[in-house]
N, C-alpha and C positions, 0 to 999 in steps of 0.2 A: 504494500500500500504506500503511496504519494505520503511525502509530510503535509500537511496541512499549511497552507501559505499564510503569516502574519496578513491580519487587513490592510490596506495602505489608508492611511486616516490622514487628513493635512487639515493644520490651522491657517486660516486665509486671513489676510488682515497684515496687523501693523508687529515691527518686530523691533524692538530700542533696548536701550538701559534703565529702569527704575535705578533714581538713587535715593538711597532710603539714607537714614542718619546712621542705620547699622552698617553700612557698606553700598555695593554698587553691584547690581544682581540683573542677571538676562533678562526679560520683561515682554511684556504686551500679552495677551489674552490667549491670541493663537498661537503663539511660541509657548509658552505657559501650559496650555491646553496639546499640543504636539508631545508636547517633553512626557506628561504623564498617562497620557497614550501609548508612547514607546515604554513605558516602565514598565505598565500592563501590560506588553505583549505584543504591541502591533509595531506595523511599519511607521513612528511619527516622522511628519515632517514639515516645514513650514513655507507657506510660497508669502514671500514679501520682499521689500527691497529695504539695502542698507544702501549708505557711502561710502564714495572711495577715499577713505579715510582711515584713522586709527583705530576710531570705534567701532567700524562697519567692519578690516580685521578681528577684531576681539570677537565680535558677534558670530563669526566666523570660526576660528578658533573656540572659542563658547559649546558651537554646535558640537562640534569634532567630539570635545570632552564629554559632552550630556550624550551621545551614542546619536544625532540629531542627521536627517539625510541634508546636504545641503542646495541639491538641484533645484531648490525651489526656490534661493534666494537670487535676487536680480540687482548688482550695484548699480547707482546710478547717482550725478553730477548732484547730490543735493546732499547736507549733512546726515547722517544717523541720526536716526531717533530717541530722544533722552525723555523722561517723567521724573520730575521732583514728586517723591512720595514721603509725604510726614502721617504719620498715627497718631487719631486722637483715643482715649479710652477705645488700643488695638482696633479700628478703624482705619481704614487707608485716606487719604487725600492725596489727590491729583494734579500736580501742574502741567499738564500737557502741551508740550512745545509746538508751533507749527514751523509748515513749512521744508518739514525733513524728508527724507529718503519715500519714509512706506508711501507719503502721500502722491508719491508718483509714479507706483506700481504700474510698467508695461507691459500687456499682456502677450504672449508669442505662441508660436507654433510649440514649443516643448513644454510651457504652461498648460497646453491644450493636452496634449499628450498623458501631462500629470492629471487633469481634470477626466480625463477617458478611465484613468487605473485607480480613480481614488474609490474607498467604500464606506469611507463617509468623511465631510465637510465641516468644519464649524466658522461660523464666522460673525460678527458684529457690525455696529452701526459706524463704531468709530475711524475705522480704514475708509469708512465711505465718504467722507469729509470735504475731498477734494473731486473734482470730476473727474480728473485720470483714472484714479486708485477707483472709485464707483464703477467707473465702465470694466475697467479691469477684472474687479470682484465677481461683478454680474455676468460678463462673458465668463468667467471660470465655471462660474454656479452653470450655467445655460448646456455647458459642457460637458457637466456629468452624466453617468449612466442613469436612466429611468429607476435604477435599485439602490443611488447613492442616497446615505442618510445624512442629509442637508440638513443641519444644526444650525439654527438660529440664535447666538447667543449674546441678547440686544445690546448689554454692556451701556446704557447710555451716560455719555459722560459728557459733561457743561451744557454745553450750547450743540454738540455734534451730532444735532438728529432732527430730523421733520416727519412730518406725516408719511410723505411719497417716500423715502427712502425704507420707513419701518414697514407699509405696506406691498414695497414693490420685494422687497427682503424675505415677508412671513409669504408670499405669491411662490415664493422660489423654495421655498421650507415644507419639510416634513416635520421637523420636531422645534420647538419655542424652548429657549430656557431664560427665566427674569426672575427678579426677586419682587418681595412685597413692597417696595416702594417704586419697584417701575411699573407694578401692574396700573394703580390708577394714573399713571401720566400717561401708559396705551390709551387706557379706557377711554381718556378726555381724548385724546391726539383721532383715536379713529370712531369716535362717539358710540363707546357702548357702554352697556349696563354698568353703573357707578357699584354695585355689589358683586364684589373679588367673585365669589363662585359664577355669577351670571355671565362676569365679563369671562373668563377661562370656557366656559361651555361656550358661548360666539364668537370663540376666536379660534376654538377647534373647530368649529360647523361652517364658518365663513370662510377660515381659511383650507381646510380641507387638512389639518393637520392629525399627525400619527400621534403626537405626544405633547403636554407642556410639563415644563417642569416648572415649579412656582418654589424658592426659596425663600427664606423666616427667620437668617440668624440664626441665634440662641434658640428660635424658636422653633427650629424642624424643616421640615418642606415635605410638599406634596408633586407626585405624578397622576397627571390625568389623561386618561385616553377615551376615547368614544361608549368603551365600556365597564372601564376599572378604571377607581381611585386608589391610590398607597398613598398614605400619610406615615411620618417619620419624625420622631420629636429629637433627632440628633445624638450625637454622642459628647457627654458634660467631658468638657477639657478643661482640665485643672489650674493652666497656665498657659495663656495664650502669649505666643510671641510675636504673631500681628497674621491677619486673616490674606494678607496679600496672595493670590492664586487657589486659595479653597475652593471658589469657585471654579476655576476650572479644572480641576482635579477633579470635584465632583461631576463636573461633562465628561470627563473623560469616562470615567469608571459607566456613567450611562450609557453614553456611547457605546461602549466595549460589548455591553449587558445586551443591547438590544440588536447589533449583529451577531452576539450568539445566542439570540433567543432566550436571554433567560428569563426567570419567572420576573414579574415586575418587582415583586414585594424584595425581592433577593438582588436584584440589580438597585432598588432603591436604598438599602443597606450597606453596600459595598460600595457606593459611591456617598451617601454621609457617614461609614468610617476614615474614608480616604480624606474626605472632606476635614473630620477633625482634627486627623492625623497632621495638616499644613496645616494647619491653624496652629500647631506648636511648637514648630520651626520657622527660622530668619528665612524672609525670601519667597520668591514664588514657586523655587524649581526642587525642594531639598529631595532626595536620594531615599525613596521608598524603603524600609527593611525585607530582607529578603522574608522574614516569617509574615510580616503584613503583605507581603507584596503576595507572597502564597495563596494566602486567604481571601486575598483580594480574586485571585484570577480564579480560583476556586481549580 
């Protein structure tokens, strides 16, 4: 019998340096989300552009070290991407720079190629910012196979989002993931039900979606699909050393669950233990344990 092929999974979007007051750590959501995808088991890897610069090496080098593919990054004449990240009560805040690398994401014929192999996408509002990196994104999305699982993962951050883009985004999406303070800014932005449960049931039935995932903090999250709800009140972590990339550790470990079928309730599990597990390390990217990483992939 054939080994079984890792999935090829790619974060689409923006790829920089968070500099935190702890140090200076790989960054952006889709790099973030790539990395503990590859940790799980699959193929990660991240299509965005750096500089030809110092920092767009590093980011480079970076990759090499984290096991990271790098065919998907694309340099180009504009600086790398940096984020000032301060924590308030373990909290992140955001100074996001413009003007850099990812927001001028070219798309090409071996981009397309990576869009044909991928088996599943995740990507945000924030790379959509500029019109290059938007058309870019969208022609990638447009790209994939009718069985790729296209992860929505809204991320909205300042000012970097409208109607048309969250809409043309969830059009291209099989699966939504946001937490409870972005649900009611959808809800206003595309006019539905002002109550969380209402607004989640017409956003799966308008958009024709597989799955939302709605996160809570401290407080749990829930998965909802057309026919099953899981609810999950988190794992209490004792000592939080700042929540930077929880989130998308816990996309990942979703992700992972639902191209191999597993049960919801057991894929919702193993992606808020991962989840708490970065919540108590520096950084977005730390280094899974092999006994958790076990348990993880079951």
């Amino acid at each position: 019998m054939l080994p079984i092929k890792p999935p090829c999974i790619v974060g689409l979007g923006e790829i920089l340096w968070d500099i935190l007051p702890s140090g200076t750590f790989l960054g952006g959501a889709p790099a973030n989300f790539a990395f503990h995808a590859n940790q799980l088991g699959a193929n990660g890897l991240v299509v965005s552009a750096v500089g030809n610069d110092d920092r767009g090496d590093g980011i480079i080098c970076q990759l090499e070290q984290l096991g990271l593919a790098k065919n998907g990054l694309r340099r180009v004449e504009h600086p790398t991407g940096t984020v000032t990240v301060s924590t308030v009560d373990g909290q992140p805040s955001y100074t996001i720079h413009t003007g850099v690398a990812w927001d001028f994401l070219p798309f090409d014929d071996a981009l397309r190629d990576i869009a044909q192999q991928a088996d599943a996408v995740c990507f945000g509002t924030l790379a959509q910012r500029s019109p290059e990196s938007r058309r870019s994104l969208q022609a990638f999305l447009q790209a994939t196979r009718p069985d790729c699982c296209r992860v929505f993962d809204i991320n909205l951050r300042q000012h970097y989002y409208d109607t048309s883009t969250i809409e043309a985004s969830l059009q291209l999406s099989q699966v939504l993931k946001l937490n409870h303070e972005e649900l009611p800014v959808v809800a206003d932005l595309l006019q539905l039900p002002p109550d969380p449960e209402l607004t989640v049931r017409e956003l799966l039935q308008r958009y024709r979606l597989r799955l939302i995932a709605l996160t809570r903090g401290a407080d749990g999250s829930s998965l909802y699909t057309k026919w099953r709800t899981s609810h999950h009140l988190g794992y209490r972590v004792e000592q939080i050393a700042d929540t930077v990339g929880a989130g998308d550790s816990f996309t990942a470990a979703l992700v992972l669950g639902l191209l191999h079928q597993n049960d919801l309730d057991v894929i919702h599990d193993r992606a808020a233990k991962i989840a708490s597990f970065v919540c108590t390390q520096r950084g977005a990217t730390p280094q899974i344990p092999d006994e958790l990483r076990q348990e993880l992939v079951g």
